[in-house]
N, C-alpha and C positions, 0 to 999 in steps of 0.2 A: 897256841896249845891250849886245850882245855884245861880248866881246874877243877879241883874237888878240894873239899874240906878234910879236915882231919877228924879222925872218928868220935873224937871226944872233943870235937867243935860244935855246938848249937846254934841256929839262928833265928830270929822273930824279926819280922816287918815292922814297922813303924810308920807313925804320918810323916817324918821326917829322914827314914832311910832304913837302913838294918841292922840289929844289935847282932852281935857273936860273943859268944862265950865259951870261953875257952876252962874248958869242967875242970882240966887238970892242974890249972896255977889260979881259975879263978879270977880271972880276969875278962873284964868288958871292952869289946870297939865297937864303936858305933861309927856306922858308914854310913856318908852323907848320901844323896839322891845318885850323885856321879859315880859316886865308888858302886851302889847299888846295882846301877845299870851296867855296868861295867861286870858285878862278877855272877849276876842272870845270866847273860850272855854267852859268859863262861863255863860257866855251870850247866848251861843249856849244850855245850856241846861245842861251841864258837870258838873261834881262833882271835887271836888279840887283833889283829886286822879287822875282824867280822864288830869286834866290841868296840875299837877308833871308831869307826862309822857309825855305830850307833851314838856313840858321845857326842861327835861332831852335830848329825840329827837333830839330836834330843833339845844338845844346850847351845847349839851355834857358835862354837868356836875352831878355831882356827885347826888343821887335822896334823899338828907339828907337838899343839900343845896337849890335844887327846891322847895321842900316841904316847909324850910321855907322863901322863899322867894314868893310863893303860901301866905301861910298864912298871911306874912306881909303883902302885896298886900291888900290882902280883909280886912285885921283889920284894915288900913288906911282907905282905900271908905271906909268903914263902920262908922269909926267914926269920919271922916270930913262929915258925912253925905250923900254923894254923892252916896250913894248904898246901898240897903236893900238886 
């Protein structure tokens, strides 16, 4: 499933991944290179399948522990609120 942000979520690039900020509590996460790639992908339109694949790609690891690191990824935004 695709994700979005919540509207009162910002983000900025980084050399080392992408900040969010969350305007309404004010609060910062910083996503490492994997989490990055991971919600481009998403963001882009991709299915959590389409974003396994590219983790597996990117950082060569095994597509058992992409997947769940895929799904942790989005069950956090999701339930800090920060993404539908």
């Amino acid at each position: 499933m695709a994700l979005r942000f919540a509207t009162d979520v910002s983000t900025a690039s980084t050399d080392y991944g992408t900040v969010l900020l969350d305007q309404r509590s004010g609060q910062y996460w910083e996503l490492n290179p994997t989490a990055t790639l991971i919600i481009e992908a998403l963001l882009a339109g991709q299915d959590e399948a389409a974003a396994t694949d590219a983790v597996v790609a990117e950082f060569d690891i095994d597509r058992e522990r992409a997947q769940n690191d895929v799904t942790q990824l989005v069950a956090e935004l999701r339930a800090s609120g920060l993404a539908a």
